[in-house]
N, C-alpha and C positions, 0 to 999 in steps of 0.2 A: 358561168354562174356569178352574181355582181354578190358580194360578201360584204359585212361588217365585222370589223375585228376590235377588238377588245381587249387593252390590257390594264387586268385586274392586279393592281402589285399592293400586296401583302403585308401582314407583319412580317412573318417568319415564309414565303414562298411569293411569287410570280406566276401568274398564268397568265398566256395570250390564248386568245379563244377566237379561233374565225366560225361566224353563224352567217345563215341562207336571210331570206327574207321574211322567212316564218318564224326566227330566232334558232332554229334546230344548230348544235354543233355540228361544224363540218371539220376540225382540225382544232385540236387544244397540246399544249406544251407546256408544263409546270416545273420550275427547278425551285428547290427549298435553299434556303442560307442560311445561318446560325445566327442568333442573338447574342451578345457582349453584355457578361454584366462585371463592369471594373468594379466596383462597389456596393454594398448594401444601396437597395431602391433604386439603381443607375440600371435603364438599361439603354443599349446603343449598337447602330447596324454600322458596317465599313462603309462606307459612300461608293467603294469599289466593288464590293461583293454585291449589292444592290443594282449596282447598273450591270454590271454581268450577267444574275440573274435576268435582269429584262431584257439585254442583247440574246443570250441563250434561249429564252423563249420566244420572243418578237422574230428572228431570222428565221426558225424552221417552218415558222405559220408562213411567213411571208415568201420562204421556196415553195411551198406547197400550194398557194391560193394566185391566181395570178389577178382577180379581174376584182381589187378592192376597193368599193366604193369608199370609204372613211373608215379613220379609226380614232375609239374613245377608249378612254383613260381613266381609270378608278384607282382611288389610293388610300392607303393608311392615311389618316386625317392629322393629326395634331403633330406626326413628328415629324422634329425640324433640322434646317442644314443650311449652316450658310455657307459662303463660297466666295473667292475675290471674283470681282469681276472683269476684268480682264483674263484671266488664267482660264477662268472657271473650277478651280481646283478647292475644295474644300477646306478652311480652314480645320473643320473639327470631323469627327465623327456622327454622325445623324441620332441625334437624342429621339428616344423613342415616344410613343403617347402613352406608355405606360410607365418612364422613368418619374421618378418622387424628387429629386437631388434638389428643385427648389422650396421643397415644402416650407423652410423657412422663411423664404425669399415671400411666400404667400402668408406666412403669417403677420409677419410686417408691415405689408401692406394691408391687412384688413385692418392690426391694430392705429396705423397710419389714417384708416377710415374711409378706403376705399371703394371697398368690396360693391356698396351698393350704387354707386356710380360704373363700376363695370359691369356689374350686373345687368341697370337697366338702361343700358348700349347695349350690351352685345349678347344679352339672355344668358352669359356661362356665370358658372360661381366663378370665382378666383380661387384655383387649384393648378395645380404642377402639371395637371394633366394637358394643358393647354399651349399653346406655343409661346406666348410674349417672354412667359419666366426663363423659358426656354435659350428664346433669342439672346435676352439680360444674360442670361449666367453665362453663355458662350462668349458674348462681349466683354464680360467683367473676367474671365477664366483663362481663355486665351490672349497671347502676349503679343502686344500693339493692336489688337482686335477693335478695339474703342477709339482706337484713333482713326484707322484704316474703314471703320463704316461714319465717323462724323466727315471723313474725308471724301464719301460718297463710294468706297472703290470695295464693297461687298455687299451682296445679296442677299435676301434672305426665300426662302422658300418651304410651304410644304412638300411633302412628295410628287406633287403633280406637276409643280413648278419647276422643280428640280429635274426632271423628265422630262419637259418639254423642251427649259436650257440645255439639256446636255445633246438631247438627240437632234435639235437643232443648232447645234453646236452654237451657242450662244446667243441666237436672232429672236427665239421667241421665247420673252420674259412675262409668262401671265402665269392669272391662277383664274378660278371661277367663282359662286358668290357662296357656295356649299363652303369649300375648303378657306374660304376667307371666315366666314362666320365662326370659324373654329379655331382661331387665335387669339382672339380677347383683345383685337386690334381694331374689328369689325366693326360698326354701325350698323345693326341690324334692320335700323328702322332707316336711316340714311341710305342705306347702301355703301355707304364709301367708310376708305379710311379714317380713322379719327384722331385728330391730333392731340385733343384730351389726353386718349387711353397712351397714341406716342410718349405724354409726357412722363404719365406716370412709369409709362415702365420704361422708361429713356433707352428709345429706339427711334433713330431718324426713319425719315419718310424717306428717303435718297434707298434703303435697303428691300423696300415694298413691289412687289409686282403690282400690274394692271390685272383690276377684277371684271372678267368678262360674266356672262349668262354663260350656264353650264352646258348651252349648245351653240355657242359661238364659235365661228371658224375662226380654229385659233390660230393656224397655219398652216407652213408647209415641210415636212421632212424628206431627207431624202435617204433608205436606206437598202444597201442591197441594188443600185442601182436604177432604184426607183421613188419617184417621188409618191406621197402618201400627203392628203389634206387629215388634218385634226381638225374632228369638227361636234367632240365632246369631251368632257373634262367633269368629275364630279366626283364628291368626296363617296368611300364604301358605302358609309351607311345609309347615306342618299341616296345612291346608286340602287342600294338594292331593293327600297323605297320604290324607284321608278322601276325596276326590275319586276316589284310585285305586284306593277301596276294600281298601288296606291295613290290615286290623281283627285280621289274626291275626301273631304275633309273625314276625319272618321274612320279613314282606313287605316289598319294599322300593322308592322311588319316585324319580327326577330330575327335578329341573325344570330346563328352561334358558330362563331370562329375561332380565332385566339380566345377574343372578348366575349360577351351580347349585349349586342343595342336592339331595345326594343323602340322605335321609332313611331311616334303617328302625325299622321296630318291634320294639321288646324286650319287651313286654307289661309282666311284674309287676316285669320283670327292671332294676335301674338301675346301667348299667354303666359305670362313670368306666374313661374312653378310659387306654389308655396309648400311645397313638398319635395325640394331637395332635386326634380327634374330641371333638366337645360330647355331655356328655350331656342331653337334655331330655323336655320333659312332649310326648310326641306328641298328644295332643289329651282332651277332658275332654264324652265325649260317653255317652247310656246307662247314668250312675253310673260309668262306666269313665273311668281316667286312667292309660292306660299311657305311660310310656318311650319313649324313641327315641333312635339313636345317629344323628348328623346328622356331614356333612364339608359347607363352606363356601366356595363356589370364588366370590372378589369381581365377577372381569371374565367375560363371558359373553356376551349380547346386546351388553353395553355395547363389546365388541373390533369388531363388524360394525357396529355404529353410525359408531363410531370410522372403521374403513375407509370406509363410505360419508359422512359428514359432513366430514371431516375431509381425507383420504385422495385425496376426490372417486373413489374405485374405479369404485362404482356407485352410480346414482340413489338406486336402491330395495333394501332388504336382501335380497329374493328373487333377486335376479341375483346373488347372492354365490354364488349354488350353481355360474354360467358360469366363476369364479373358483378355484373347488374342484379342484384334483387327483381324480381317481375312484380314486386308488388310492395318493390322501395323502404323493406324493413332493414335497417342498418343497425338492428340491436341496441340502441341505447348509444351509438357510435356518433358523435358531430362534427361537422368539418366547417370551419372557415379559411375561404381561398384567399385571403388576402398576399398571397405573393408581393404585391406591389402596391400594398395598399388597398382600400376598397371603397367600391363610388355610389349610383345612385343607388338606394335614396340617402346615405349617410357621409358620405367624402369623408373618411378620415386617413391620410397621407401615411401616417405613421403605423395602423395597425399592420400586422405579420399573422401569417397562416396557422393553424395550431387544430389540433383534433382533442375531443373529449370526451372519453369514457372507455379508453382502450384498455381489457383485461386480459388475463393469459389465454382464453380462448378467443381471443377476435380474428378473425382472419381476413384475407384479401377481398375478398366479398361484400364483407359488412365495412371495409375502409372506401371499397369502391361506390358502393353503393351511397354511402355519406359523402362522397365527393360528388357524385350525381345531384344529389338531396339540397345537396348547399347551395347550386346553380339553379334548381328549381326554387329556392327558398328565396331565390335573390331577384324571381324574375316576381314571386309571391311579393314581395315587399314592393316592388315598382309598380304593378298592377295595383295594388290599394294607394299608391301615392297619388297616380293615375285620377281612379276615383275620387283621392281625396280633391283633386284639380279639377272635378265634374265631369272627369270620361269616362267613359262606363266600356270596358269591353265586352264583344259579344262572341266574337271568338278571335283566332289569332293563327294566322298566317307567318310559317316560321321557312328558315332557310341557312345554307350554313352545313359546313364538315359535319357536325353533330348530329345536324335532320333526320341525316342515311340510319341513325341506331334508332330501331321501331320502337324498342321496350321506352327507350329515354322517352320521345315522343308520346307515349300510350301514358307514360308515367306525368307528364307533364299534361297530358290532357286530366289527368285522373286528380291533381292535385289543384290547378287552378278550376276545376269544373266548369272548364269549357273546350268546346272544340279545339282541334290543332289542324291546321287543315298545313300538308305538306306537298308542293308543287312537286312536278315527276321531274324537272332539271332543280339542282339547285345552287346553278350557276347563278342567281338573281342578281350578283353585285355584278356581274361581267357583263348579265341579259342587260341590266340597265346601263352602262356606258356603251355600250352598239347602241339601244335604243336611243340613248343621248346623240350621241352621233349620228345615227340615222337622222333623228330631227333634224338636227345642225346639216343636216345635207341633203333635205326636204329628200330622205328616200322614202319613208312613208309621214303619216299626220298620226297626232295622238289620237283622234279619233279612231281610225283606225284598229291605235293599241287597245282603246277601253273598250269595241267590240270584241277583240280577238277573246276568246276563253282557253285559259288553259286547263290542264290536268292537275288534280289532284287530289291525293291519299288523304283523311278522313280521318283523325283519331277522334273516338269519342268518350269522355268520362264514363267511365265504371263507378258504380255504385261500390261501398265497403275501402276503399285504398287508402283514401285521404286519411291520415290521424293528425287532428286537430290541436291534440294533445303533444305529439312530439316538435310540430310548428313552432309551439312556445316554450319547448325545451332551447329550441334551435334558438329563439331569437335570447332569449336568455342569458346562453353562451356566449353570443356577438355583443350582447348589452355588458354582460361584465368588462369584453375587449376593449370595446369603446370608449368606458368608464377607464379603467386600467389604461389607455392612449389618448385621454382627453388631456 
């Protein structure tokens, strides 16, 4: 059986995924690794725990699968790692897309008078969340580092870059035009690098990979004592964009992972937000390289982690659903997830998480339930930014750890009043870099994919759930934060 394999790597996990031709799982392998946080709003992965995690998954798909036609690559998007080149060893530690540590480094530059010059290159705000700050502050932080990249002799890379150097043990230095367009280095309308944005955030071009289309045969590895073509490459959220079969403008997808990106397609169309959304390259597949209006919500998985690791709630994230209100009254209870900050539709670097109106009777329940409340509240806030940028949703296609909890689902269908419609896999980041790859290796045509139909679950709004009234308790509480971190 001729297989496409997939590896989806993670914030916090790795999965490699071998699928048939139909996309069905034939073998998946998932190892988890920890996040580092050295400091307030820092957070950072080892560069070695990272690659383990993908040797440890990638080996046992590939003992078990013999006959693989290609394999594609999905990644955490914005966080970064540079590396000598020669060595290939990393100078730093892999700065994550949730660490804040340059928020200053972005203030500076907007008061400098930038912002709207990066803006209308590369569709992002100027936020921490992005890579350039990133790169800077590794240059400026570590010792001879600024000398050693004006000297040409280190790399830089997203995740996908960084994965392709290593498991090629240094011969393939690319990225794609997904994971480019999320550095604030991009030219979104060019395609290429820009030496403008270089200047501002003083990063030679010598550190830059080659930006290929996100089903470009990017090469060859060899592992296990076989060689494997790459012949897709594309950032998560994009991925799961093509995963949801999102190809015609208008369509539109959520993932809830760590994060949620609510992502849609604008095809030729490239719409700078006036409502706080990014605009980006949705994916680079078929000669086609459309658009996409994306909102960016930090805390997600990571709020149910939090409650179960931390919290000690529940063992396991799946029991969070015994902790859910079914009809999402959290008592007067409010939460903002700001962990690390909080993004669209408001980017403020500096807010921190905080709960309001906890009394002697509150229990696990009505805290759980308010951490659910706030991630729905956040998706409420994008969707009107949405709007406000004249897109109108009419229902919404979700995917992601979170999907699997019904109530959350039902509850999210009940509060934006509209459909939730949830595929029966919801592998979509992994389904989409196979399908990337599979292009990239004419095994099937998109035509093909936008006949295929798949399966899926149905939530529909219930009449009475929504209170309209506690909505703007909630934003209330986040308006005081805001104020109180402006």
């Amino acid at each position: 059986m001729s297989l496409l394999v997939a590896i989806d790597q993670g914030t916090t996990s790795t999965r490699t995924v071998a699928f048939d031709r139909d996309l069905n799982v034939i073998h998946s392998e998932q190892k988890e690794y920890s996040l580092k946080y050295p400091n307030d709003g820092w957070v950072e992965i080892e560069p070695d725990e990272l690659m383990a995690s993908v040797h440890n998954t990638l080996d046992p798909v590939l003992e078990a699968c013999s006959d693989i036609v290609a394999l594609g690559i999905t990644n955490q998007r914005e966080t970064t790692l540079v590396w000598d080149a020669s060595t290939g060893e990393p100078i730093y530690n892999a700065i994550v897309w949730q660490d804040r540590r340059t928020a200053e480094d972005c203030m500076k530059l907007k008061k400098d008078g930038y912002e709207e010059i990066i803006r209308n290159k590369t569709g992002l705000l100027l936020d921490p969340y992005f890579s350039a700050t990133k790169i800077s502050w590794i240059l400026d932080n570590v010792d001879g580092a600024r000398q050693k990249a004006t000297n040409g002799e280190l790399r830089f890379g997203t995740v996908d870059t960084y994965l392709l150097w290593q498991l090629s043990e240094g011969v393939i230095y690319k990225t794609d035009v997904t994971n480019a367009s999320r550095t604030n280095l991009f030219n979104i309308h060019s395609k290429l690098w820009d030496q403008e944005l270089l200047d501002i955030f003083n990063i030679p071009s010598s550190m830059l990979p080659e930006v290929h289309s996100s089903d470009a045969m990017f090469g060859e590895i060899s592992r296990k004592n076989r060689k494997i073509n790459i012949s897709g490459v594309i950032g998560d959220q994009q991925s799961a964009l093509v995963g949801q079969r999102c190809f015609e403008s208008g369509q539109m997808k959520a993932t809830f992972g760590t994060g949620c990106f609510l992502m849609v397609n604008t095809g030729d169309q490239s719409n700078l937000s006036t409502s706080g959304l990014l605009n980006t390259i949705g994916y680079g597949i078929s000669n086609q390289i459309p658009y996409a209006l994306e909102g960016s919500i930090f805390s997600a998985g990571t709020i149910i982690q939090w409650l179960r690791d931390e919290m000690k709630f529940f063992s396991d994230s799946s029991q969070s659903i015994d902790f859910l209100c079914e009809r999402g009254d959290s008592k007067d209870i409010f939460f903002i997830p700001g962990f690390t900050g909080i993004g669209a539709p408001h980017w403020n670097s500096e807010i921190r998480a905080a709960f309001y109106g906890i009394t002697r009777d509150t229990s696990q329940k009505d805290i759980t339930t308010a951490a659910f409340k706030a991630l729905i509240y956040q998706v409420i806030d994008i969707k009107d930014a949405l709007e406000n940028d004249g897109i109108e949703i009419k229902n919404l296609s979700i995917d992601g750890g979170m999907a699997s909890n019904g109530m959350f689902c039902q509850l999210l269908s009940d509060y934006l009043n509209h459909e939730v419609s949830v595929p029966s896999s919801l592998e979509s980041t992994a389904i989409g870099a196979a399908i990337t790859a599979g292009l990239g290796a004419n095994y099937f045509s998109i035509n093909e994919l936008q006949e295929s139909e798949g399966n899926f679950e149905v939530f529909k709004p219930r009449a009475g759930i929504f209170d309209a009234e506690d909505l703007k308790k909630w934003r209330k509480f986040l308006g005081v934060l805001l104020e109180a971190y402006n």
